[in-house]
DSSP file (Angstrom, degrees, kcal/mol; ACC not computed):
  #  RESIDUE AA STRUCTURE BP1 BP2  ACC     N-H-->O    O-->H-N    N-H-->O    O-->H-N    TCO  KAPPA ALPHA  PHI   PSI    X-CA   Y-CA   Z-CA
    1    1 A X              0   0    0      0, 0.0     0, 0.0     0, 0.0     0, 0.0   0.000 360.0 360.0 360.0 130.8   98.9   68.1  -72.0
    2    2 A X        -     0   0    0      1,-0.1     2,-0.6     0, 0.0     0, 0.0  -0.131 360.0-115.2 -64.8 155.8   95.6   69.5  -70.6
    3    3 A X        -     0   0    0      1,-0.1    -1,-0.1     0, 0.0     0, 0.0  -0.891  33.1-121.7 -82.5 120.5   94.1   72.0  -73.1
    4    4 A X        -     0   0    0     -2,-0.6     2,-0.7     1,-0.1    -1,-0.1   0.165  33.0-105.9 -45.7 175.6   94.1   75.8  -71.4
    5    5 A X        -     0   0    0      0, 0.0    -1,-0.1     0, 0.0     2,-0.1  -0.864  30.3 -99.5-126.2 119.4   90.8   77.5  -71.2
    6    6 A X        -     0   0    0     -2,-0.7     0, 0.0     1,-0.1     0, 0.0  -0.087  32.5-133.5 -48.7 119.5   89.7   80.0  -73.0
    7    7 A X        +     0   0    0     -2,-0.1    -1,-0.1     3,-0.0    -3,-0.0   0.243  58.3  28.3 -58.4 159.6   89.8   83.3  -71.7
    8    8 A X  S    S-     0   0    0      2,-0.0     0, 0.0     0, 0.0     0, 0.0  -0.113  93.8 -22.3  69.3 174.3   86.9   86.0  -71.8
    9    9 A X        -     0   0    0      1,-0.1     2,-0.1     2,-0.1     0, 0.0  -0.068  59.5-123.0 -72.9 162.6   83.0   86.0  -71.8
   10   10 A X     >  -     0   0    0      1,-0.1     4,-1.5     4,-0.1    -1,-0.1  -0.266  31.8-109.3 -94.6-179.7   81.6   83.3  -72.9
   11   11 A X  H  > S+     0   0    0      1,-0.2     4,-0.6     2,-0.2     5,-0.2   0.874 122.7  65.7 -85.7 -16.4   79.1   84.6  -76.3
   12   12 A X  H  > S+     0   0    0      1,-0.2     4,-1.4     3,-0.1    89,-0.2   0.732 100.5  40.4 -18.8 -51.3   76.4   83.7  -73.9
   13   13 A X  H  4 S+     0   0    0      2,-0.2     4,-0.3     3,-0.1    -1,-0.2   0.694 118.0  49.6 -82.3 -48.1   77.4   86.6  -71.5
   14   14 A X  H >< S+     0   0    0     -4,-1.5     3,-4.8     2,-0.2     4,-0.4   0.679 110.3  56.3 -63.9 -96.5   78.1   89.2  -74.9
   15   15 A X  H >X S+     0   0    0     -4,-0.6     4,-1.0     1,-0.4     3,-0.8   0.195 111.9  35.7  81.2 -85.1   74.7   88.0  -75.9
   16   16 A X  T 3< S+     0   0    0     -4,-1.4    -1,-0.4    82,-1.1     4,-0.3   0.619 120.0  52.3 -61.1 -12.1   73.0   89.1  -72.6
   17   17 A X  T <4 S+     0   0    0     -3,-4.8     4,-0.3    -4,-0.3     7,-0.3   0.336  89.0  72.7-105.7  13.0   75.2   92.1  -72.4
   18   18 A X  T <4 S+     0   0    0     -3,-0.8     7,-0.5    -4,-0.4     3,-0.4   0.746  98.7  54.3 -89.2 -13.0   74.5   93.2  -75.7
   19   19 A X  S  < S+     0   0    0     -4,-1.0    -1,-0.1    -5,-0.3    -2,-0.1   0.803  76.0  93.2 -93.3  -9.4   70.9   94.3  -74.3
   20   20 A X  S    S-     0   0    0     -4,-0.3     2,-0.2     1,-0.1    -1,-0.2   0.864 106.8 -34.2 -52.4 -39.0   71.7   96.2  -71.7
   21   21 A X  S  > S-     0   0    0     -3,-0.4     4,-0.8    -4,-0.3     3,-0.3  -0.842  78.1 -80.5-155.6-163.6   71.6   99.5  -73.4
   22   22 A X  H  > S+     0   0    0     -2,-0.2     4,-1.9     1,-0.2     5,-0.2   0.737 110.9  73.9 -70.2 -29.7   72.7  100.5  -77.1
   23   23 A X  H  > S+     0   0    0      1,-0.2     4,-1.4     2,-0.2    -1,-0.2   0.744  94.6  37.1   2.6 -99.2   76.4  100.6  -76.2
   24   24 A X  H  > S+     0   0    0     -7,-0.3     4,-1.5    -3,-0.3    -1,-0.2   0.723 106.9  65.8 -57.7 -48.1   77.5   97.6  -75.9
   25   25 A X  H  X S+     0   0    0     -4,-0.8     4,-1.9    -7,-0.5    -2,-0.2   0.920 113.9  37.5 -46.8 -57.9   75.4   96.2  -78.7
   26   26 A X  H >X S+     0   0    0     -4,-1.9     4,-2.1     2,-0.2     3,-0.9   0.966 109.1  65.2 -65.6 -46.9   77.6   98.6  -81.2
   27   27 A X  H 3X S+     0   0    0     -4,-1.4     4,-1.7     1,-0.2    -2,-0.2   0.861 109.8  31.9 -24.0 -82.1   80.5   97.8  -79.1
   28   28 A X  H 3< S+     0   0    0     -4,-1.5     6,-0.3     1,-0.2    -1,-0.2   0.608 119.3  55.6 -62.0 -25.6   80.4   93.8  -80.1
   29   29 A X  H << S+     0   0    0     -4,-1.9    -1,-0.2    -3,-0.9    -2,-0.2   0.986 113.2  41.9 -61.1 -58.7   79.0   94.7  -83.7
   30   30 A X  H  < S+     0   0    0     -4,-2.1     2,-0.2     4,-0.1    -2,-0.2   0.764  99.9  75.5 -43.5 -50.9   82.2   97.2  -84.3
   31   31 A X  S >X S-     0   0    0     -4,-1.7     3,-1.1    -5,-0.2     4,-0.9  -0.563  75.3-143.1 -82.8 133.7   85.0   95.1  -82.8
   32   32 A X  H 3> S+     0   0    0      1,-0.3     4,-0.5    -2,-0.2     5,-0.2   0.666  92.2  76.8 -89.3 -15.5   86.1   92.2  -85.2
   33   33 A X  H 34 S+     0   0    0      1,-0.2    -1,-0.3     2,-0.1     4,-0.1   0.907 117.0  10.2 -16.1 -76.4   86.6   90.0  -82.4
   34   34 A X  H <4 S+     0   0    0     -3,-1.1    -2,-0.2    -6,-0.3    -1,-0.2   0.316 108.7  82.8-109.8   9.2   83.0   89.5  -81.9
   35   35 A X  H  < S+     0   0    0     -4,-0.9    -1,-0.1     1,-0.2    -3,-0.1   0.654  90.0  60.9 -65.7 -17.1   81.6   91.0  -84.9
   36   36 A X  S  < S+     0   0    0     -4,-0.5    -1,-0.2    -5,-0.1    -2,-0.1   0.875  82.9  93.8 -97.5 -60.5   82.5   87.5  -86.5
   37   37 A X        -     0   0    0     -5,-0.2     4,-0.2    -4,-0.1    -3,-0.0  -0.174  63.3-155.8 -25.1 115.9   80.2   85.6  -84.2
   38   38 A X  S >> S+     0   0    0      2,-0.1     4,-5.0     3,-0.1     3,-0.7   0.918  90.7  55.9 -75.9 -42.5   76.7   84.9  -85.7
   39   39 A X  H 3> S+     0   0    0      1,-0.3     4,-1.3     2,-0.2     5,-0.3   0.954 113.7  33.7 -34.5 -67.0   75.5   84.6  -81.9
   40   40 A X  H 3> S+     0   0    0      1,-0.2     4,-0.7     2,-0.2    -1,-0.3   0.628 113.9  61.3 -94.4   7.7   76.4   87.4  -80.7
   41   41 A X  H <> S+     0   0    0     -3,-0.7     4,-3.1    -4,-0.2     5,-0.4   0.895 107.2  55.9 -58.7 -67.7   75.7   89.2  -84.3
   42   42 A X  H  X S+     0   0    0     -4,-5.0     4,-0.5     1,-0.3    -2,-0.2   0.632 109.3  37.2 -33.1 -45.7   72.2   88.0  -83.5
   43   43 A X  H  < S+     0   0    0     -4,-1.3     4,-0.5    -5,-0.2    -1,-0.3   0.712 111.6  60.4-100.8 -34.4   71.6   89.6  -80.2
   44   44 A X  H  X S+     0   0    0     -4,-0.7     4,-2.9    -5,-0.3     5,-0.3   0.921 107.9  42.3 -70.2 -32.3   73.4   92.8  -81.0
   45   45 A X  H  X S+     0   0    0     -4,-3.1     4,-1.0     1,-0.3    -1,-0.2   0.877 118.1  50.3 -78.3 -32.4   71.0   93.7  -84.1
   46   46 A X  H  X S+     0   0    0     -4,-0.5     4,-0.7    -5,-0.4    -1,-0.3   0.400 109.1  50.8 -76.1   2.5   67.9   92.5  -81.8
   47   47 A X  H  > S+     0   0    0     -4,-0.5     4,-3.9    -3,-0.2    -2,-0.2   0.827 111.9  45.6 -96.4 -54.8   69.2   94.7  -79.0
   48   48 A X  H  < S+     0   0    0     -4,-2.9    -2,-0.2     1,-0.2    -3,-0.2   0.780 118.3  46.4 -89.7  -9.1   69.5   97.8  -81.2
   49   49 A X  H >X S+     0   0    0     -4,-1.0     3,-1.1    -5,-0.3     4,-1.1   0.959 109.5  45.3 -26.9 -80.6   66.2   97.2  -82.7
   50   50 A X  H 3X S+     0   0    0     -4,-0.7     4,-2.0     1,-0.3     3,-0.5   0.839 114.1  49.4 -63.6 -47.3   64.2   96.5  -80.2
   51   51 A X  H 3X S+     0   0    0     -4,-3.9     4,-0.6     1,-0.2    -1,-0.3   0.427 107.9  57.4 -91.9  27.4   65.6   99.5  -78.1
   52   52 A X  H <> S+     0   0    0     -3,-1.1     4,-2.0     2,-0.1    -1,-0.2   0.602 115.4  38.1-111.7 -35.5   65.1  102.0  -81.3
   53   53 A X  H  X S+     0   0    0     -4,-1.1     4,-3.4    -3,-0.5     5,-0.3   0.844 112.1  52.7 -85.9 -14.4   61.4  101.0  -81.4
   54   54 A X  H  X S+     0   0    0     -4,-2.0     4,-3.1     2,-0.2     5,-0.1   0.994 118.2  44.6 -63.8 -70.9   60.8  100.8  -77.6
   55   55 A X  H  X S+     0   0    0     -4,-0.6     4,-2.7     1,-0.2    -2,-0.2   0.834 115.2  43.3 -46.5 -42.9   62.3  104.4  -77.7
   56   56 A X  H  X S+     0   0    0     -4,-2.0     4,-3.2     2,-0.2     5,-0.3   0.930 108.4  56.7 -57.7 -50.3   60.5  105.7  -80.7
   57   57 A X  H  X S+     0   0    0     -4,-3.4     4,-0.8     2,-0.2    -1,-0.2   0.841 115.4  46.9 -62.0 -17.6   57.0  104.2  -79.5
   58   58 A X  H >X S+     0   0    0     -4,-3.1     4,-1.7    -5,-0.3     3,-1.3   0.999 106.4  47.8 -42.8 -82.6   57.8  106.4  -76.3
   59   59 A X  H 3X S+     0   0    0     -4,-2.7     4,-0.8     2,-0.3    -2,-0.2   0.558 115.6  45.4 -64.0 -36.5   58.7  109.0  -77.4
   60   60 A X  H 3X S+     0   0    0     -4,-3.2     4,-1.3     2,-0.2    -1,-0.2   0.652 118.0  50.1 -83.4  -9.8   55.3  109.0  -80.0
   61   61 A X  H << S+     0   0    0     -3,-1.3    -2,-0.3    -4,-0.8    -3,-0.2   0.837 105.9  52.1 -79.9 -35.8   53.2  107.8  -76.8
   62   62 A X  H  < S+     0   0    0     -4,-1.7     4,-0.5     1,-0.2     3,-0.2   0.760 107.9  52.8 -93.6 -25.7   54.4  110.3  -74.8
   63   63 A X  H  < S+     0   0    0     -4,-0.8    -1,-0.2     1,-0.1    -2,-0.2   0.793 111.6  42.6  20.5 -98.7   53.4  112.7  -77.5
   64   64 A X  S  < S+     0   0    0     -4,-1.3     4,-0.3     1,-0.2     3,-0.2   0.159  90.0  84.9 -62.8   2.9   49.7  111.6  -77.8
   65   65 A X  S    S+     0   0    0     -3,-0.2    -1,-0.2     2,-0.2     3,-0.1   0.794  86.8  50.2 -97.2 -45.1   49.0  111.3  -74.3
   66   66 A X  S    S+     0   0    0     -4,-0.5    -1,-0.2     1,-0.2    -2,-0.1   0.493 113.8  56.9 -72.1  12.5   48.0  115.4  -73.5
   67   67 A X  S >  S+     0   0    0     -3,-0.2     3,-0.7     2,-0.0     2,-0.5   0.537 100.8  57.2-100.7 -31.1   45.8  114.6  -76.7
   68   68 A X  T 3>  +     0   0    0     -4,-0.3     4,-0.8     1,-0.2     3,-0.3   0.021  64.2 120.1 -90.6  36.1   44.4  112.0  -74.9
   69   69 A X  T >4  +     0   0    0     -2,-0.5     3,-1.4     1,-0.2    -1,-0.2   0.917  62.2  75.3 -57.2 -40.8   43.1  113.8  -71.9
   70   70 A X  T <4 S+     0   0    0     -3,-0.7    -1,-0.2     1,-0.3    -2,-0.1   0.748  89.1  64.6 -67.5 -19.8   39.5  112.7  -72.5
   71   71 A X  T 34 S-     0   0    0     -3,-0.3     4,-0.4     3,-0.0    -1,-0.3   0.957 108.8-121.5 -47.3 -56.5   40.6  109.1  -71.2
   72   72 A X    <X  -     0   0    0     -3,-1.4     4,-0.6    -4,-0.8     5,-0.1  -0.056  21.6 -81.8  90.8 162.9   41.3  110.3  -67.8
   73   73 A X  H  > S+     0   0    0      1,-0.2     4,-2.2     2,-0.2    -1,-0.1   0.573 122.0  50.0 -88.2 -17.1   44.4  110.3  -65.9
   74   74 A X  H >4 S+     0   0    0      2,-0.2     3,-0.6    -3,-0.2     4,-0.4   0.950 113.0  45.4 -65.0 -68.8   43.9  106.6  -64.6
   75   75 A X  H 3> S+     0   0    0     -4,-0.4     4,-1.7     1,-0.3    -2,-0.2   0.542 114.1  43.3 -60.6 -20.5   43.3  105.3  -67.5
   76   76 A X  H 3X S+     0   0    0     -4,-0.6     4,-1.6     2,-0.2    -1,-0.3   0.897 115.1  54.0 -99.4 -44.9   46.3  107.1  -69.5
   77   77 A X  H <X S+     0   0    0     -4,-2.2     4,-1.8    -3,-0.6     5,-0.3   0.890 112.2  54.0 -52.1 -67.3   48.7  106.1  -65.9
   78   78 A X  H  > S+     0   0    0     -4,-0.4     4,-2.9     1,-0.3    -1,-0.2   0.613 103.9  46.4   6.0 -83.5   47.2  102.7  -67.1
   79   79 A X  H  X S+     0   0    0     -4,-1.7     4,-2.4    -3,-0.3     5,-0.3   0.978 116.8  45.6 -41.0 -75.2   48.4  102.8  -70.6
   80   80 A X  H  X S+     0   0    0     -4,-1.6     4,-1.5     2,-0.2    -2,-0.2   0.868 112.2  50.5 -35.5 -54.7   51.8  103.8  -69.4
   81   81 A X  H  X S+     0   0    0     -4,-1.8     4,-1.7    -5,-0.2     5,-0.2   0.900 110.8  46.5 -33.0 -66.8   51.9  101.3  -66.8
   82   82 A X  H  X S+     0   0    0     -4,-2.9     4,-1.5    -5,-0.3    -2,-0.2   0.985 109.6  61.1 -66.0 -54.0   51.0   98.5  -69.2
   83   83 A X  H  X S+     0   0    0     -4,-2.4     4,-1.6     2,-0.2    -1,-0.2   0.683 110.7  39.3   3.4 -56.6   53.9  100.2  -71.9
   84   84 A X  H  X S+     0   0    0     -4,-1.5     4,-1.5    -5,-0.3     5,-0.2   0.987 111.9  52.4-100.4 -55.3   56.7   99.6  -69.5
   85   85 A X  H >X S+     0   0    0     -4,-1.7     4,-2.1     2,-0.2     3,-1.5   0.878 114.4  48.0 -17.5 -82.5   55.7   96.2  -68.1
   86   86 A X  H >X S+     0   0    0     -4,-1.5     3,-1.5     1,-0.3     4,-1.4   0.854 111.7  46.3   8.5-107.7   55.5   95.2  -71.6
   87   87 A X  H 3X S+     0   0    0     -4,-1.6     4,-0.7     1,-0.2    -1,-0.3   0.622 115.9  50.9 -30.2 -27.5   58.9   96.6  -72.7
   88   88 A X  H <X S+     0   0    0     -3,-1.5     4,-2.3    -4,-1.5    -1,-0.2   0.825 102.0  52.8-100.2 -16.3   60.3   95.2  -69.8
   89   89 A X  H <X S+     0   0    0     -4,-2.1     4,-0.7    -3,-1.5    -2,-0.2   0.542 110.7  50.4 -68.0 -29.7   59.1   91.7  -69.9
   90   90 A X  H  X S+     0   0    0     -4,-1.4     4,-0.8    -5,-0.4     5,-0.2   0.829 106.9  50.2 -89.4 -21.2   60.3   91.3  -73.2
   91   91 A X  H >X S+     0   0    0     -4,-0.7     4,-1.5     2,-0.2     3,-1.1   0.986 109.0  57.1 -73.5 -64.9   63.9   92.7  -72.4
   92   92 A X  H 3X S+     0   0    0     -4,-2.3     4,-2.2     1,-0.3     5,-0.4   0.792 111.0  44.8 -35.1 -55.9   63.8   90.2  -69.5
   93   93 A X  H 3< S+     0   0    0     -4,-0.7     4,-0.4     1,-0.2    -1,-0.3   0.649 109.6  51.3 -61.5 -35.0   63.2   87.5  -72.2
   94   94 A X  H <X S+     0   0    0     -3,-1.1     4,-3.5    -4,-0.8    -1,-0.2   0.876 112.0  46.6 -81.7 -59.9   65.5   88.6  -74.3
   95   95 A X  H  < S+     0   0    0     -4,-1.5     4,-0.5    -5,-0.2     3,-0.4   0.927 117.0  41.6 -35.0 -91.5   68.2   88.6  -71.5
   96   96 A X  T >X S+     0   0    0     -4,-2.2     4,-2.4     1,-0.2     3,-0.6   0.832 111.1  55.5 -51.5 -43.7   67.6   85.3  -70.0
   97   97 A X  T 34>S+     0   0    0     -4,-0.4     5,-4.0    -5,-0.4    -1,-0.2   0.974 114.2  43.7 -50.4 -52.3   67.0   83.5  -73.7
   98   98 A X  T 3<5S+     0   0    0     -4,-3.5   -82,-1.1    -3,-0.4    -2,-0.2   0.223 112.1  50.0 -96.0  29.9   70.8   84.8  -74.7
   99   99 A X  T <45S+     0   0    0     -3,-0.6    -1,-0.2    -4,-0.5    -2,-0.2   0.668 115.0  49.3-106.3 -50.5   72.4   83.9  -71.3
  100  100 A X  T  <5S-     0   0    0     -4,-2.4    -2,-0.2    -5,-0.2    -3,-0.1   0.317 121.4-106.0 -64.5   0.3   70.7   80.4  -71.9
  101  101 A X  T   5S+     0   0    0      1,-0.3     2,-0.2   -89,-0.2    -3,-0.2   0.391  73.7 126.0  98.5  -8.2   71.9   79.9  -75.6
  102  102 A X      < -     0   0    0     -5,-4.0     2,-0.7    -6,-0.2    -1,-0.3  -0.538  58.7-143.0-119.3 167.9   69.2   80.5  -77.3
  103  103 A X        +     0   0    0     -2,-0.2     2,-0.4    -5,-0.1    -9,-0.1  -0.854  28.6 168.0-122.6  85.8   67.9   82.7  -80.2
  104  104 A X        -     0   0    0     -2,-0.7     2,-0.3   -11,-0.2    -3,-0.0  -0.823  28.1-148.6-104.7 154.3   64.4   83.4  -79.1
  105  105 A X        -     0   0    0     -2,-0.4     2,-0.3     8,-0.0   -62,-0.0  -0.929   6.8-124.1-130.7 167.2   63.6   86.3  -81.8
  106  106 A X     >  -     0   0    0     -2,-0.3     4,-2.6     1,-0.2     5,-0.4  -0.494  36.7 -78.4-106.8 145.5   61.4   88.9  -81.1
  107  107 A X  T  4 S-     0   0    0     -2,-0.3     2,-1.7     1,-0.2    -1,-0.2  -0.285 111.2  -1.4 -26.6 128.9   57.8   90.1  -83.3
  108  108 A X  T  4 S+     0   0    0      1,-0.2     4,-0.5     2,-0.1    -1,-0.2  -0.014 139.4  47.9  85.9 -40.7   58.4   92.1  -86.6
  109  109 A X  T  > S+     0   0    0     -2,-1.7     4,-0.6    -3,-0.2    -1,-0.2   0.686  83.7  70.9-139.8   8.1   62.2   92.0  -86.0
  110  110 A X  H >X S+     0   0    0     -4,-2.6     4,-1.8     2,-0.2     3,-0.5   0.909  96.6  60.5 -50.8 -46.4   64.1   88.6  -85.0
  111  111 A X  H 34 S+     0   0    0     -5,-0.4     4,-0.2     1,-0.3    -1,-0.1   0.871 117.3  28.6 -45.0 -59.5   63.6   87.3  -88.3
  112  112 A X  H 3> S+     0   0    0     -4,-0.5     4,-0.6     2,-0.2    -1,-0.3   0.487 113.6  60.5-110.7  24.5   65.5   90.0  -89.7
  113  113 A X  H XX S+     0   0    0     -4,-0.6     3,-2.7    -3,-0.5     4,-1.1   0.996 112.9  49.3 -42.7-102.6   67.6   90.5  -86.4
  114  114 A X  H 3X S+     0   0    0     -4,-1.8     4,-0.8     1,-0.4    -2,-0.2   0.310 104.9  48.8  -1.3 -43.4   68.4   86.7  -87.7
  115  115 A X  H >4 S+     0   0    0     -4,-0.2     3,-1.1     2,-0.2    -1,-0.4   0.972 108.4  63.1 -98.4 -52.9   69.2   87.2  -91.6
  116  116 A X  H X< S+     0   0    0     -3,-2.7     3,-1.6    -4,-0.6    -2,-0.3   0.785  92.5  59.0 -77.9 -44.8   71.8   90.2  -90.1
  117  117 A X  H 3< S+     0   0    0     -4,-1.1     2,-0.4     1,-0.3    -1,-0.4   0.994 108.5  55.5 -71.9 -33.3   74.2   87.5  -88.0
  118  118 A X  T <<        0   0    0     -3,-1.1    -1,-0.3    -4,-0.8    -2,-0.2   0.212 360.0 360.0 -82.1  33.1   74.7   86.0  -91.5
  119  119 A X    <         0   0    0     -3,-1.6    -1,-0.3    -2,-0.4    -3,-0.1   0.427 360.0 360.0 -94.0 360.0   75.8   88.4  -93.2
């Protein structure tokens, strides 16, 4: 008798979905389903990480930038520019790493992203 096939996202799929916004990242932590899962443990603690400093370094850039007049307005569009590119190239990476399987961990906070699925 064939074996049936498991039903639902694969942890790949939570993985990549855990990064979409903060949501879902608590979502998969809370429910014991996939809380249980180091994989998708993994990606959820690097999701709300990463998007707690993305927001905070914003939010302190955005901040310091009418201090920072004497730059001039290219050069602070620049800054900004380079900010979100940045922030978004690594969320890309992050995406594409945990659809592919893999645990690519991020500066300053994979590591302990990492210690957090074994708990």
């Amino acid at each position: 008798m064939p074996n049936p096939k498991k039903s639902g996202l694969s942890d790949n799929s939570i993985g990549a979905l855990a990064y979409v916004t903060p949501a879902p990242a608590f979502f998969f932590l809370a429910i014991r389903r996939y809380n249980k899962r180091p994989y998708v443990r993994f990606h959820a603690w690097q999701s709300i990480v990463f998007q707690a400093f993305v927001f905070l370094f914003g939010c302190a850039l955005s901040y310091a930038l009418p201090y920072m007049k004497f730059l001039g307005l290219r050069v602070l569009a620049i800054l900004l520019y380079v900010f979100c590119l940045v922030v978004f190239l690594l969320w890309l990476w992050c995406v594409i790493g945990a659809l592919l399987g893999r645990r690519w961990k991020l500066p300053l906070i994979g590591d302990w992203a990492d210690e957090q699925a074994y708990r």
